[in-house]
N, C-alpha and C positions, 0 to 999 in steps of 0.2 A: 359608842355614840358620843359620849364626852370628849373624846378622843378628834373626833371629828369635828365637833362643836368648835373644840381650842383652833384648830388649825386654821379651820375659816377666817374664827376673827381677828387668828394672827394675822393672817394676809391681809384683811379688809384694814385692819391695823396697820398697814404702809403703806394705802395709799396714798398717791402724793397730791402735793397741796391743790392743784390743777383739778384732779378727780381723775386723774389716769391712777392705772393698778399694774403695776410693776410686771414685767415679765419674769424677770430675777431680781430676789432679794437675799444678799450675803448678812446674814445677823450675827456671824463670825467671820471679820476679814480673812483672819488666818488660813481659815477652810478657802480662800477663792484662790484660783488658776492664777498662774504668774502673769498671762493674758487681762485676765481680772485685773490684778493688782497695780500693773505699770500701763495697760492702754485705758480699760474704760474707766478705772478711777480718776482719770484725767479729764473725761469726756463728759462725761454724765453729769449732768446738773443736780443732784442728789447723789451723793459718795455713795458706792455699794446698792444702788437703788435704779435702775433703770428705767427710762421714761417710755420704751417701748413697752406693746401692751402684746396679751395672747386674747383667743375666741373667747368670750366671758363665760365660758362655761360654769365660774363662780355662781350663779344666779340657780343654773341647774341644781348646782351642790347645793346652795344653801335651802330651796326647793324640798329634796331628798332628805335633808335633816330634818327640817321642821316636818316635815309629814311622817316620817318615821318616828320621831320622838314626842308628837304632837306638843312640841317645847315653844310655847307663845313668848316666853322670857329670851329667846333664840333670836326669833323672827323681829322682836323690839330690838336687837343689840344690831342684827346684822342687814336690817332696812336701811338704814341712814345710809352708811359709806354705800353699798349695791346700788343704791339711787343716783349717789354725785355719782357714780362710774359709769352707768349707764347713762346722764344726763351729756357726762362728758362726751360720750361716743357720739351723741346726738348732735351735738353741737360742735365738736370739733371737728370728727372726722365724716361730718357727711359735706363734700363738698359737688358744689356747682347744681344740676337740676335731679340729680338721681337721689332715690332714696335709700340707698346704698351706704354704709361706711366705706369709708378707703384703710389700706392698712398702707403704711412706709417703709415695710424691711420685710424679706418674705421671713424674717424669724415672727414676725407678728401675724401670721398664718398658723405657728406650730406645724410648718412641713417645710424644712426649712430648704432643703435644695431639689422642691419641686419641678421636676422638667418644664414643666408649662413657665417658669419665670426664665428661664435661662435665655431666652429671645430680650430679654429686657436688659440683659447687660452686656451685649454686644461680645465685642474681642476676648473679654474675662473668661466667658462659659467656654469658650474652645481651648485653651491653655488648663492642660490638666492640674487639677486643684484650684484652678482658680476662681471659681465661683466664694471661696473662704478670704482671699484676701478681698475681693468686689464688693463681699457684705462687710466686712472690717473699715473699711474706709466710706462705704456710703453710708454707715452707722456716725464715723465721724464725722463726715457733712452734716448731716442733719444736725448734728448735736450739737456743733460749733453753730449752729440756726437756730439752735434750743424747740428743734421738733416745731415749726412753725411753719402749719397747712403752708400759708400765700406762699411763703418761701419755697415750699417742696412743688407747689402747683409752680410757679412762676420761675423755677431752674428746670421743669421737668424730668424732674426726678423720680424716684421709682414709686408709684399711686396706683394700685390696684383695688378693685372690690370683687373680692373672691368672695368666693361660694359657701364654701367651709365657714368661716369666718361670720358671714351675714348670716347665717342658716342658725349658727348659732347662738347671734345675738338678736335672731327673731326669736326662738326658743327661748332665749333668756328674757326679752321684754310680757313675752307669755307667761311664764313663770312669776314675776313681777309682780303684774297684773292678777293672776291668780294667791299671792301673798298680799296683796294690798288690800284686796276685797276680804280675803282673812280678817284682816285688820280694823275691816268698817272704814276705810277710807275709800269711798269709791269713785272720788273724784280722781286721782293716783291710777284706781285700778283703771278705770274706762282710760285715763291717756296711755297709759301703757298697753293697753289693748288694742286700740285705737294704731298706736306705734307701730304695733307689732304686726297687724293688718297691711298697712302703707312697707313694712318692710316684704312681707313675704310677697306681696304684688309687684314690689320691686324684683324680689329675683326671679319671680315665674316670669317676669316679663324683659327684663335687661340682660337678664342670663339664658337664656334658653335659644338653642340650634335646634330647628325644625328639622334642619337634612339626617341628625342623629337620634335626635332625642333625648341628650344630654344637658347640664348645664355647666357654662362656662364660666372662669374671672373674665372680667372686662381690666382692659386697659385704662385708666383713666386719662391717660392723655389722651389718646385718642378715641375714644367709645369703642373701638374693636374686639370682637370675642378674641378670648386668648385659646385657639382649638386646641389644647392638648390633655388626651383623656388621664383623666386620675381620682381614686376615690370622691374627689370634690365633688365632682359629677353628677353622683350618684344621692350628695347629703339631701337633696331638696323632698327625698322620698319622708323625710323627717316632718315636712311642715304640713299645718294639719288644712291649708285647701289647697294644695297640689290636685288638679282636675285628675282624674281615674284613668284619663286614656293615657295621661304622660305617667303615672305611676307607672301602669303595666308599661308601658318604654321600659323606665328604669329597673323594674326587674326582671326586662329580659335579658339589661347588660347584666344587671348584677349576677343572677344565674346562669350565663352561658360561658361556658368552659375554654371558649377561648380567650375570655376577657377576665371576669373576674371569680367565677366558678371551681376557684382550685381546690387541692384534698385539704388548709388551710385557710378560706376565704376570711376576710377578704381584702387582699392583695392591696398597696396602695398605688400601684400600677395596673394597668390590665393585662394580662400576659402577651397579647399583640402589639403591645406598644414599642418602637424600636428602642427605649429607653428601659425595657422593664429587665432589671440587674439585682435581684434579689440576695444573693452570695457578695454582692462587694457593696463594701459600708464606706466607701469611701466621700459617696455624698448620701444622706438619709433619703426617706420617701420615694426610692428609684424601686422597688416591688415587693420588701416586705407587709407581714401583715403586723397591724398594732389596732390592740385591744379596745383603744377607747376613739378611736371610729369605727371599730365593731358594735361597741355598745351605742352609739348612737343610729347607726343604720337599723341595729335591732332595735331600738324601740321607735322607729320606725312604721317598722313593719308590721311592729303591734299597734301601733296605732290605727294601721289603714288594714285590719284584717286581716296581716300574713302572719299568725302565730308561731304555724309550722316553719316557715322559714325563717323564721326570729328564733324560732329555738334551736333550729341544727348550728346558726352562726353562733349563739351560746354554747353549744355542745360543743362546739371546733373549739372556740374559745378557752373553754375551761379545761381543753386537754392538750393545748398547749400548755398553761400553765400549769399543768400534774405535770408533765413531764418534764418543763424545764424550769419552773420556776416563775417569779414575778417578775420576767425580763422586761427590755427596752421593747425588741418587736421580733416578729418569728418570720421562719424562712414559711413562705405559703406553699410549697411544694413537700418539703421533708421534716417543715412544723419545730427543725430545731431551732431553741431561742438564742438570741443576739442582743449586742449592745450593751448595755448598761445591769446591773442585777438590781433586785428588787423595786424594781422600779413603779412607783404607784399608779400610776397613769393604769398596768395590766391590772391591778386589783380591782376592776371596773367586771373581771370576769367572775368574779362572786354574788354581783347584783345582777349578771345578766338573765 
């Protein structure tokens, strides 16, 4: 638990001056990618510190600690920075009439070569590999703009409000909300509560396709759903007033075998998708399964009464990683692990 403690408030410990919270932070240059080293040290308006952000699942975490260690000394250290970061999200990235965040790089989704974005970079995504140079260079625009909403609204550049992402940061304004009221602040807790309501009404209602039952990113240039099915879909099964007759929708995608029902669920494609490629890493998010949108769909599902089916996805879970370790993400068919090794993100299948 100390362990866990430190690690938080390292992170919350770089956030940057703005109240954005770093996607990546090098606190030994030596360790970064020669990538690292010669292109985004040149870019980044903070050396070694990036201005792109991931879903703030921080909030979750910091949630998790303080309840497990009942640590009020935690909760005092790690409110402040949680607050600029979430205020930040608020205010910066929610633009025009939606109450949505927008994210500007699909690395700021944490899926990073999601099928659903590849429509948005035109000529790039059909030139094999090149969806890696398209995010490289649109990472430099932006950054040569110093990540500046008007700018990125007013070149039309890449602005989406995914699913995954707002699902998230409604979860996280909840959690919040629920540590502030800890706290005897309850002026803090009711707006964050308050937030947190206007966001999940926002995606039951900005996100959602009637003809499937799913939920989509929107485009923000132009309001349009972006229809292409992928775990995102499915995350809104997480928030707690999703009306009952769309839950049961989503868990009959979730559990139907030609979608996402495999002998390792659950898939970040659905198996009927013409993109779903789970054996080649050569872009992520194209059909393996990873741990920590399993951990979120399952507690889900215990939230809205599916225990049983919140615990076979932890039972799959955890037998990926007996058998292959604390990987990056597992094949959902033969359950062997891939990508990266110990990677903490799967340590999520010990709480599941």
């Amino acid at each position: 638990m100390e362990l866990a403690r430190e690690e938080i408030l390292t992170l919350l410990g770089n956030i940057l001056p703005d109240g954005g919270l770093p996607h990546l932070t090098f606190h030994d240059p030596s360790r970064a990618s020669l990538i690292i080293r010669l292109f985004r040290r040149s870019i980044w308006p903070y050396p070694y510190r990036s201005s792109l952000v991931q879903p703030p699942v921080v909030a979750l975490a910091v949630r998790e600690i303080w309840q497990t260690g009942e640590d009020a000394g935690f909760l005092k250290e790690a409110l402040p920075s949680l607050e600029r970061h979430f205020e930040w999200l608020a205010t910066t990235r929610t633009i025009g009439n939606s109450g949505l965040v927008s994210i500007f790089s699909p690395w700021e989704s944490g899926q990073d070569h999601k099928p659903g974005f590849d429509r948005l970079w035109g000529v790039f995504a059909k030139i094999p590999l090149g969806l890696y140079p398209a995010l490289y260079l649109a990472e430099m625009a932006i950054s040569c703009r110093r990540y500046d909403p008007q700018q990125i609204v007013k070149r039309g550049w890449f602005n989406v409000r995914e699913v995954l992402f707002n699902t998230v940061y409604a979860l996280g304004l909840e959690a919040l909300a629920t540590m502030f009221s800890a706290t005897g602040d309850r002026a803090k807790a009711e707006r964050f509560r308050s937030r947190c309501e206007s966001v999940e009404k926002a995606i039951l209602e900005e996100c959602y396709d009637p003809a499937s039952g799913l939920y989509f990113d929107v485009d923000a240039r132009t309001g349009e759903l972006i229809r292409e099915p992928s775990i995102s879909c499915l995350l809104p099964v997480a928030l707690r007033t999703i009306p009952a007759p769309r839950l049961e929708a989503l868990i009959a995608h979730l559990t139907n075998p030609d979608e996402f029902w495999l002998p390792y669920p659950v898939p970040s494609l659905p198996k009927n998708s013409r993109y779903f490629t789970p054996a080649d890493h050569r872009y992520l998010w194209r059909g393996p399964t990873w741990i920590n949108t399993n951990w979120l769909i399952s507690e889900g599902l215990r939230r809205h009464g599916r225990p049983h089916l919140a615990d076979e996805i932890a039972r799959k879970s955890r037998e990926l990683v007996q058998r292959s370790g604390f990987r990056e993400f597992f094949n959902p068919i033969t359950g062997e692990g891939e990508g990266e090794k110990d990677f903490s993100g799967s340590a999520l299948a010990a709480i599941m």
